[in-house]
C-alpha positions as CSV (number, residue, x, y, z in Angstrom):
1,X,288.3,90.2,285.3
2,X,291.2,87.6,285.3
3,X,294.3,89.0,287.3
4,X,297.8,88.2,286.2
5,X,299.7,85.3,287.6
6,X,302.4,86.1,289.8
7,X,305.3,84.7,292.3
8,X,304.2,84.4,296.2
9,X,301.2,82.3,296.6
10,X,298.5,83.1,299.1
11,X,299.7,82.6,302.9
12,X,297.1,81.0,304.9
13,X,296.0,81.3,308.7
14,X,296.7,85.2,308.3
15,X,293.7,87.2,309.9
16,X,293.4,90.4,307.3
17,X,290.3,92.4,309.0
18,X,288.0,94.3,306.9
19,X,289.2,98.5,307.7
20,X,286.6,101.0,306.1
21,X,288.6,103.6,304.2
22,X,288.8,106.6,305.8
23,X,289.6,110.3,305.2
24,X,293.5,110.9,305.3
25,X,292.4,114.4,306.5
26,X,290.6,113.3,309.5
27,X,290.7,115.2,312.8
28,X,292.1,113.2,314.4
29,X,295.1,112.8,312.2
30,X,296.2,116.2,314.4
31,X,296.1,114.4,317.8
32,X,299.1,112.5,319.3
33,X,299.0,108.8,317.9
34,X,300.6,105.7,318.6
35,X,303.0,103.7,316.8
36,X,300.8,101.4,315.5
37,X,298.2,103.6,314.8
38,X,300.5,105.4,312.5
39,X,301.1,101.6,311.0
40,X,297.2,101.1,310.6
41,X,296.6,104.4,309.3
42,X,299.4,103.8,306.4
43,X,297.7,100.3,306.1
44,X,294.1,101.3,305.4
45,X,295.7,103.7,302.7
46,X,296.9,100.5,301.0
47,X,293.7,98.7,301.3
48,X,291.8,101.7,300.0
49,X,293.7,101.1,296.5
50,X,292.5,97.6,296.6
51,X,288.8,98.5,297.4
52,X,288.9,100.4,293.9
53,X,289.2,97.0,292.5
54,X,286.0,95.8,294.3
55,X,284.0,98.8,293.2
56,X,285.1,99.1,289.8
57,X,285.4,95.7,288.4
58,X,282.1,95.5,286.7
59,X,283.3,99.1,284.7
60,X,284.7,98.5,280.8
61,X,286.8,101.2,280.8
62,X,288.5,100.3,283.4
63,X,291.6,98.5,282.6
64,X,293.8,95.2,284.4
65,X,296.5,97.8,283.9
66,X,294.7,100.3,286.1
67,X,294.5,97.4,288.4
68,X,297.7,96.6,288.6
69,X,299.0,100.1,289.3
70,X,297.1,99.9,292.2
71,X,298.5,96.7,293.6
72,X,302.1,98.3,292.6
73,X,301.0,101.0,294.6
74,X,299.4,98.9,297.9
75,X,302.9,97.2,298.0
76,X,305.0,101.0,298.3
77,X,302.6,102.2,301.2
78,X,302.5,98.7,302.8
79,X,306.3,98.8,303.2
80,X,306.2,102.2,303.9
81,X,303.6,101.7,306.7
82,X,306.5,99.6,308.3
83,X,308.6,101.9,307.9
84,X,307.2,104.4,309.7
85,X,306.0,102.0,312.4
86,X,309.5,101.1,312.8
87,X,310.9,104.6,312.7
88,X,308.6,105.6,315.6
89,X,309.0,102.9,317.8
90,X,312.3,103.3,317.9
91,X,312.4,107.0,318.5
92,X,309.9,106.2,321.6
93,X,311.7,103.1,322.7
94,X,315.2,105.2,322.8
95,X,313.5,108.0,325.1
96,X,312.2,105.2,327.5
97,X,315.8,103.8,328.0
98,X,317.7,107.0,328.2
99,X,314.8,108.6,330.9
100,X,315.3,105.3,333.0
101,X,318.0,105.8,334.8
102,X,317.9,102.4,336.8
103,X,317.8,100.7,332.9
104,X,321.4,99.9,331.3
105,X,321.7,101.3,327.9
106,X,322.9,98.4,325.4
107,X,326.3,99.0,324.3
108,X,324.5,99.5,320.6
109,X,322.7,102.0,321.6
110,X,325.2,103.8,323.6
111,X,328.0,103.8,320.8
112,X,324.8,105.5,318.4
113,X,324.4,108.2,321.2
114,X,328.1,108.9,321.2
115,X,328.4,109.5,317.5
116,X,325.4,111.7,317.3
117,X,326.1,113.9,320.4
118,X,329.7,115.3,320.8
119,X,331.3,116.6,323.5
120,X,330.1,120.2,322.7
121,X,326.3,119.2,322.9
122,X,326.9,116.8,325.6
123,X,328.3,119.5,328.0
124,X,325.2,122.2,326.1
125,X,322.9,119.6,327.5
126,X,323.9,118.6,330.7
127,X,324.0,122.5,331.7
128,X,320.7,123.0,330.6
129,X,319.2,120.0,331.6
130,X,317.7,119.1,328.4
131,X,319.7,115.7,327.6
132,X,316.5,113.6,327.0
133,X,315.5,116.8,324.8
134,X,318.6,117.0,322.7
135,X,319.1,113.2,322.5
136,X,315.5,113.2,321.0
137,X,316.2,115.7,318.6
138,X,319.6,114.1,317.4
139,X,317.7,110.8,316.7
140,X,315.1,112.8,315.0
141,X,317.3,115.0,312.6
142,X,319.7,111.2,312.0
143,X,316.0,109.1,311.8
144,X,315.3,111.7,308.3
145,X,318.5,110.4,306.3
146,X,317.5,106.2,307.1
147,X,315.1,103.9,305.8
148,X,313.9,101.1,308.2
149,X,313.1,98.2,305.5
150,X,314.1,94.9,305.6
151,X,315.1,92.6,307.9
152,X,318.6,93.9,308.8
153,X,317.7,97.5,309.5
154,X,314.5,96.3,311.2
155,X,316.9,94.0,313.4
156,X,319.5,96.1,314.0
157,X,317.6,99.0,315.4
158,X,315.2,96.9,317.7
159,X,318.5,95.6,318.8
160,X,319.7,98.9,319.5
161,X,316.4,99.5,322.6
162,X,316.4,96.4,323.6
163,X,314.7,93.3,321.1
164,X,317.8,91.0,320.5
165,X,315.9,89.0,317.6
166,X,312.9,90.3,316.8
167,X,311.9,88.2,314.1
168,X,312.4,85.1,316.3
169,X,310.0,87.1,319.0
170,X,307.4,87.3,316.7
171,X,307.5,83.8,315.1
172,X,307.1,82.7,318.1
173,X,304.5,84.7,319.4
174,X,302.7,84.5,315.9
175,X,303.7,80.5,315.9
176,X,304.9,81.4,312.2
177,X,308.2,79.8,310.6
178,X,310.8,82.3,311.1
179,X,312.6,81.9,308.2
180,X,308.7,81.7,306.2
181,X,308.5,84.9,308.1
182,X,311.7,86.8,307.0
183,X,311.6,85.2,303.0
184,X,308.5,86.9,303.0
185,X,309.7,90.4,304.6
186,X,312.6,90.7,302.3
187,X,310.6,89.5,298.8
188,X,307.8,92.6,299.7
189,X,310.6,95.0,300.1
190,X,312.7,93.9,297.5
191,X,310.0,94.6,295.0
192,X,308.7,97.7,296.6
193,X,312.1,99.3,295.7
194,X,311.7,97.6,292.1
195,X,308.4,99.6,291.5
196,X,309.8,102.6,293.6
197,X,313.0,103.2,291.5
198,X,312.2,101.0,288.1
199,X,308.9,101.2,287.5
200,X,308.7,97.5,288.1
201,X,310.4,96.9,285.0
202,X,313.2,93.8,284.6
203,X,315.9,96.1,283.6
204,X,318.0,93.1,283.0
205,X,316.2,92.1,280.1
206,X,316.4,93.2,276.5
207,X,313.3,94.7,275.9
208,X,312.7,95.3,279.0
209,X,309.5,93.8,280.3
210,X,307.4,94.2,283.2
211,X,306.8,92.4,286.6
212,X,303.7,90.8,286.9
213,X,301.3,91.5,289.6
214,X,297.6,91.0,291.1
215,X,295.2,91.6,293.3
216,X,296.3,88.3,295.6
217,X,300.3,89.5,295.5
218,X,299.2,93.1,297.3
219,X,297.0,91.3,299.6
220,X,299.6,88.8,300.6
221,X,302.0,91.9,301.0
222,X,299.8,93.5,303.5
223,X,298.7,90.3,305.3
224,X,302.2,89.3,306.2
225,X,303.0,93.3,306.8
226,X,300.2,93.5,309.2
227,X,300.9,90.4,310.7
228,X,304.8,91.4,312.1
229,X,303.9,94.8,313.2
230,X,300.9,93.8,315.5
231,X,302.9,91.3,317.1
232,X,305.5,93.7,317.7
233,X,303.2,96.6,318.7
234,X,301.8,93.5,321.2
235,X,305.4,92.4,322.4
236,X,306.7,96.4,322.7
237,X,303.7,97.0,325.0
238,X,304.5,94.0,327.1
């Protein structure tokens, strides 16, 4: 079946394993993960809609438009995958630096502290010695109202425990252009919130008409996902 032409050509020299698909319900799903294998887990979900293609294809009744959907679809979880990824890094990374009392707490991360925790729960804390406890919880409960997609979120929070420029870290740990690196980010995003909250419809345009997409697009999306969060999941457990 011929896919739809779309913008973001195929990015070479990106190692894209082969993941079987696997049951979201699995036992193990109740045991304490990592951060990254929360990342893989939401990956392989992503992948799964793109394996429908593979064993499908040769079935008449089943439409490029069904297709498609499922790309629109890989693109939301891929992005989301990060998202989480980021989200529980950052909740670990915080509890690290504020158990380590030899470690300075960056001045970011200090003045983020100081907003969530007033005086009240400071004092509540220190007299039951539960700081690391209620500093956890605080991040937690402020962690529900964010979103960590895109490059300035992503930044600013990796920032915040310690990663001055992440993106520069991984480009060069990758060998990856930088810039190549953070175009790439931000055009996967940009579109996951177009199919999230338009239906990936140009709303500009009179009819409105819809994005194109294919099989290559979603893969590229995950390729380039996977390829930032390993190399921080590698640089984090430096």
């Amino acid at each position: 079946m011929k896919e739809q032409e779309t913008k973001g050509g195929k990015t070479s020299g990106i190692d894209n394993p082969k993941v079987d698909a696997v049951s979201s319900g699995s036992k193990e799903d109740t045991k304490s993960i990592s951060s990254f294998d929360v990342f893989e887990k939401c990956l392989i979900r992503a992948e799964n809609l793109l394996s429908v293609h593979d064993s499908t294809e040769t079935i008449k009744e089943i439409t490029e438009k069904h297709y498609c959907d499922c790309y629109r679809a890989a693109v939301v979880l891929t992005i989301s995958a990060l998202d989480a990824f980021v989200r529980k890094i950052v909740i670990s990374e915080i509890r690290k630096v504020v158990s380590d009392t030899k470690k300075t707490i960056k001045p970011e991360l200090k003045d983020y502290l100081k907003k969530l925790l007033n005086q009240d729960k400071l004092l509540d804390a220190a007299r039951n010695y539960n700081f690391l406890e209620k500093v956890e919880k605080a991040v937690k409960d402020d962690f529900e109202t964010k979103s960590f997609q895109g490059e300035w979120k992503i930044t600013s929070f990796l920032k915040m425990v310690g990663h001055d420029n992440i993106f520069s870290s991984v480009a060069v740990k990758a060998n990856i252009n930088e810039s190549n690196l953070k175009r790439k980010l931000n055009l996967f995003t940009s579109r996951r919130h177009v199919i999230a909250h338009s239906g990936d419809y140009n709303l500009n345009q009179t009819p409105h008409s819809e994005n194109d997409i294919n099989k290559n697009y979603a893969k590229e999306c995950i390729e380039i996902v996977r390829l930032f969060a390993s190399n921080i999941h590698e640089i984090i457990e430096q």
